[in-house]
Structures are given as structure tokens and as C-alpha cells.
ZAMARGU-4260 file (C-alpha; in steps of 0.2 Angstrom, whole numbers, plus 5000, padded with zeros to 4 digits):
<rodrens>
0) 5113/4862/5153 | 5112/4855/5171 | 5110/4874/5177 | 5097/4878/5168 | 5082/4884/5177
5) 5093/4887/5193 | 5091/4902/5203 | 5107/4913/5202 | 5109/4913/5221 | 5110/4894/5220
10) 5121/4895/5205 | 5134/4906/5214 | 5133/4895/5232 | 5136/4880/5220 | 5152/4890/5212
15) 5159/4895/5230 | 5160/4875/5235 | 5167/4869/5221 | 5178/4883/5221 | 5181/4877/5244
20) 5180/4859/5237 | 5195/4862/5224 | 5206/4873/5238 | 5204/4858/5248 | 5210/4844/5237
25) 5225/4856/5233 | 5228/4858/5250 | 5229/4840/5253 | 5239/4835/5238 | 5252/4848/5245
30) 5251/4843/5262 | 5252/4823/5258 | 5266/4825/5245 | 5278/4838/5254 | 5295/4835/5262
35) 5289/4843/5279 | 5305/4839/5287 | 5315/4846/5273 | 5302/4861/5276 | 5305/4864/5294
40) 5324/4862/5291 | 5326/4875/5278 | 5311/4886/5278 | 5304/4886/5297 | 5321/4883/5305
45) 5316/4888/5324 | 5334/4891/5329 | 5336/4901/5315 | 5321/4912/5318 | 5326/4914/5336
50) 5342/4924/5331 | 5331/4938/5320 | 5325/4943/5337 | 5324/4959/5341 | 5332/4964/5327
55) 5319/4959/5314 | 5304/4969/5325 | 5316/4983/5321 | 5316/4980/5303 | 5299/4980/5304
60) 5297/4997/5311 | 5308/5005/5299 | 5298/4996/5285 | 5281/5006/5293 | 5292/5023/5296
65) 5297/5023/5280 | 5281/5020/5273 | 5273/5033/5281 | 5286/5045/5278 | 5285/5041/5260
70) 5265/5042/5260 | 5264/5058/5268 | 5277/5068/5258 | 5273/5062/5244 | 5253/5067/5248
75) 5259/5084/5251 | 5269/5083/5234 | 5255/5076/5226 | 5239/5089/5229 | 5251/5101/5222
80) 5254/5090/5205 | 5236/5088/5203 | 5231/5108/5207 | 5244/5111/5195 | 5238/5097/5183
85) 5221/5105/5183 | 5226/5123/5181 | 5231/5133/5163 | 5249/5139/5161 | 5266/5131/5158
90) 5264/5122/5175 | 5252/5111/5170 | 5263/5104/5158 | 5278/5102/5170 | 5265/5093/5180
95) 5259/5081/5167 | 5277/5076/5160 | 5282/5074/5179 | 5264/5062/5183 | 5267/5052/5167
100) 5285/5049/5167 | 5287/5043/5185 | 5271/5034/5181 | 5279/5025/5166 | 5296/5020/5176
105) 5297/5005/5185 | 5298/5010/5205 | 5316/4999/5207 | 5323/5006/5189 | 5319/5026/5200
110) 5326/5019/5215 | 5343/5012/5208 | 5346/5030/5197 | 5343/5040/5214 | 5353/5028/5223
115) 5367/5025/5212 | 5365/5038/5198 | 5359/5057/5205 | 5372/5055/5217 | 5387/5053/5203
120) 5379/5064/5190 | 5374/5078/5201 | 5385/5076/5217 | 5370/5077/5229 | 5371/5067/5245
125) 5355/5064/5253 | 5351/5062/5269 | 5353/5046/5278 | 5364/5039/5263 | 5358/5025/5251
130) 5342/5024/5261 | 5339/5044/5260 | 5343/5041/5243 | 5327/5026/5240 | 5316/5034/5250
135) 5316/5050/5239 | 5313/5039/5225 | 5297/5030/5233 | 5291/5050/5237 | 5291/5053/5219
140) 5283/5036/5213 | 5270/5038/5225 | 5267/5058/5222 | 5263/5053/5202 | 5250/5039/5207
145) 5244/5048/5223 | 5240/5066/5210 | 5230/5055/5199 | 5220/5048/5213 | 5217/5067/5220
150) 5212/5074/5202 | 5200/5061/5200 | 5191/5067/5219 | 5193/5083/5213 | 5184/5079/5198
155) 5171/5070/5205 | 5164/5083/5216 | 5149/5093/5210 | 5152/5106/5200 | 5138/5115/5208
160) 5150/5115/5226 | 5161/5125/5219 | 5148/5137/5210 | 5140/5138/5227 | 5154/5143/5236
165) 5160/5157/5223 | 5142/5163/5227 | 5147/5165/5245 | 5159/5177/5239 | 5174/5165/5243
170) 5191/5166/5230 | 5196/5151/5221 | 5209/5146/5232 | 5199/5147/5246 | 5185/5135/5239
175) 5198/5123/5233 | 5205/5122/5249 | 5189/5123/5262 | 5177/5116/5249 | 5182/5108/5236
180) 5195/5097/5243 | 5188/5089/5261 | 5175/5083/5250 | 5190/5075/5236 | 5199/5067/5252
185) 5183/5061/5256 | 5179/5051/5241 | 5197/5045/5239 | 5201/5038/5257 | 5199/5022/5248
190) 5211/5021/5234 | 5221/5031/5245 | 5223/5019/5259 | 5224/5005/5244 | 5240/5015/5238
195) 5246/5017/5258 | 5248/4997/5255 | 5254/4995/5239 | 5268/5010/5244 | 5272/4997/5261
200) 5277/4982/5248 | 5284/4994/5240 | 5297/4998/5250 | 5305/4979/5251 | 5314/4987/5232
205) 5324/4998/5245 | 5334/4982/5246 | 5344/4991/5231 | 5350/5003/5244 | 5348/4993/5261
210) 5359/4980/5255 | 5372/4993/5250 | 5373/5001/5267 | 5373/4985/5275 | 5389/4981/5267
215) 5397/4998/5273 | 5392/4999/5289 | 5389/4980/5295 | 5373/4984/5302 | 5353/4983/5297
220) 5349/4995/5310 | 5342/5007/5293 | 5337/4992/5286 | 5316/4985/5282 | 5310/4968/5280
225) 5316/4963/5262 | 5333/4970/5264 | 5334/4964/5283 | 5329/4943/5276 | 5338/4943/5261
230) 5356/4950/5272 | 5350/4938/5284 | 5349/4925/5273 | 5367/4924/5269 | 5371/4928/5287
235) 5362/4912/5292 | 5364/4902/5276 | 5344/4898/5276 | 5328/4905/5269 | 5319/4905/5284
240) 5324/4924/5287 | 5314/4930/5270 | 5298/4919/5277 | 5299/4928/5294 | 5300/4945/5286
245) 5286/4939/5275 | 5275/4934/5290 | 5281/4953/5296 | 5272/4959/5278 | 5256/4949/5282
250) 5254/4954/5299 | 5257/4972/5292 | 5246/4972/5278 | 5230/4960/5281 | 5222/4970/5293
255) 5226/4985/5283 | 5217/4976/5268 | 5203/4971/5279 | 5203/4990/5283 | 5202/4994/5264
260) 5187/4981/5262 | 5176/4989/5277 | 5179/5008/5269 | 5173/5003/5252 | 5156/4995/5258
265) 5155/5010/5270 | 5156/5021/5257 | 5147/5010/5244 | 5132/5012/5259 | 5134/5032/5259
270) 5132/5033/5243
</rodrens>
């Protein structure tokens, strides 16, 4: 009742610092009540971290090329999923059984079966070993979630853009690809660039498969972040490697989010 009669704006100032004033007193029970000694020892070891170097920055870049090899294929793979999706014949079926059964696994459970299992079964070896092998599976997860995404631009254009351009005398694949889909990609870039991120993280399940070649060839020259810490970890017998390569994460991803944030209201102005 002691809101009543309070304008919202003041409502919601009120909310945000109580909600500061809470992340405050959380932050100085923690800091007042933590072993920071025990913390810098185990978990900010300094001698530790210097050891990472350079090899961690490598891990890093491997963790961004595989990311973006995965997101680009698996674009590719998926526009042809969701044409196919959106089309009549028994296609569209293939396309709807591939979309919801990668959809339902979990992305480790389809990294570990074309790791461990595809290999056996079907004597295929990918390239670049276990890791060829993780990186086929992220191009499939991401090709079921990215198709959904693209159908969903597709649909949202105006139908009349497509019955303009038929007009023009231009076939239907023409329009799909000149008209109807610069103005899909358009409208997507968002949850697109939200997926980019979510593929990056992603990637720390290849651990599966970077671990594995880690212990054949002695190495983490193939490895990314997650795999390089945890190795690194035992190497060292500290956990100050998996905070470093989750610093790497943050320094990766923030300003990617922040990217995310900045297309949104740019688009939530256009519109």
C-alpha cells in the first residue's frame, strides 16, 4: 500500500535501487567473509597464469575459428533446410525430421555420437580427427536452430513482396533469392548474431573430442578454451586455468552481447 498513488516511473527508479542496494550488500558480505588468500592461491595463481601464455591466446583463436566455421556452414546448411521446410514434396518432410531431431538432442549427446560413435559404426574419418569430428556436430545443431530462425524471416516478409515481384515477371527462385530473402536476413540479424554467441559457448562441449586429442598427440595446439583449462588444470594442479579461459569467454562474448543489445533497438527504431 505504500505505493499507492506513485507514478510508475518513480515505482521502477525505486525497484532499480533496491535492486543496486541488495547487489551491494551481497557484494560486501562476499567480499568481507571470503578467504582472499586462499582465493589468489587457488583461483588467481599469477605464476600459474603466466605459463598459459601464449598458448591460451591460441586457444582462443581456435575457439573464434571454430565458431565461425561452424556458423557459416551451418548458415549455408540451414537456408536450404528452411526452403526445403517451406516447400511441398518429400523433402519437406526430410527437412522437418532432420530440424526436430537435432533440435531435440542435446548438442554434447551429438558431439560424443560423431566423435565416438559415426566413426565405429560407419568407418568415416573426418577431417582434423576428434575435432573434425565435434565440429561436424556443432554444424548440424546449429543448421536445425539457424533454419527455424530463417523460416521465421521468411515468413515475416510481406506477402505482397513476393506477389510484386512475380508481377515483374521474375520466377520463384529468383524472388526467393533477390527478394524474398535480403529482406528475411534483414529481419533475423538479431537472433542470428544471438545464435553466433550461443554457437561460441557452445563450442567449450568440444572438450569431448579436444580432450581426446590432447591425450594422443600431447598437444592443445587444435584445442579451445574449455578443453585448453580443463587439460591445463591437471597440468598445473590448479583451477586458475578454467578462470583465465573464462575471462577469454567474457572478453569474447560481452561485446558481442552489447552488439546484440545495439541491433535490437536499431531495429526496434526502424520499425
Amino acid at each position: 500500500m505504500a505505493f499507492v498513488g506513485v507514478r510508475p516511473t518513480v515505482r521502477r527508479r525505486i525497484g532499480r535501487l533496491a535492486t543496486y542496494g541488495i547487489f551491494v550488500i551481497l557484494v560486501a558480505v562476499i567480499a568481507f567473509t571470503a578467504d582472499w588468500p586462499a582465493i589468489h592461491t587457488y583461483f588467481f595463481n599469477l605464476d600459474v597464469a603466466k605459463k598459459l601464455w601464449p598458448l591460451i591466446l591460441w586457444a582462443g583463436v581456435n575457439t573464434i575459428w571454430y565458431t565461425a566455421f561452424a556458423f557459416v556452414v551451418g548458415l549455408l546448411l540451414a537456408v536450404v533446410l528452411a526452403l526445403l521446410k517451406m516447400s511441398n514434396g518429400p523433402f519437406k518432410w526430410f527437412a522437418i525430421a532432420y530440424i526436430e531431431f537435432f533440435r531435440g538432442l542435446p548438442a554434447l549427446l551429438t558431439i560424443i555420437l560423431m566423435v565416438f560413435a559415426i566413426p565405429i559404426v560407419f568407418k568415416i574419418k573426418f577431417p582434423g580427427g576428434p575435432v573434425g569430428g565435434g565440429l561436424a556436430a556443432l554444424i548440424i545443431v546449429t543448421s536445425a536452430y539457424t533454419a527455424e530462425i530463417i523460416r521465421a524471416g521468411i515468413v515475416a516478409v510481406p506477402v505482397g513482396q513476393h506477389e510484386a515481384a512475380r508481377s515483374l515477371g521474375m520466377g520463384s527462385l529468383r524472388t526467393t533469392l533477390t527478394v524474398i530473402m535480403p529482406q528475411a536476413f534483414r529481419i533475423v540479424i538479431p537472433p542470428l548474431t544471438n545464435e553466433f554467441v550461443t554457437l561460441l559457448k557452445d563450442t567449450s562441449l568440444l572438450f569431448a573430442a579436444g580432450l581426446m586429442l590432447y591425450q594422443r598427440v600431447g598437444i592443445p595446439t587444435q584445442m579451445e578454451l574449455t578443453s585448453f583449462g580443463r587439460s591445463s588444470q591437471t597440468t598445473y594442479g590448479s583451477p586458475t586455468p578454467l578462470i583465465a579461459a573464462a575471462i577469454c569467454y567474457l572478453i569474447i562474448t560481452l561485446p558481442l552481447t552489447y552488439l546484440i543489445s545495439r541491433l535490437e533497438k536499431s531495429m526496434a527504431v526502424k520499425k
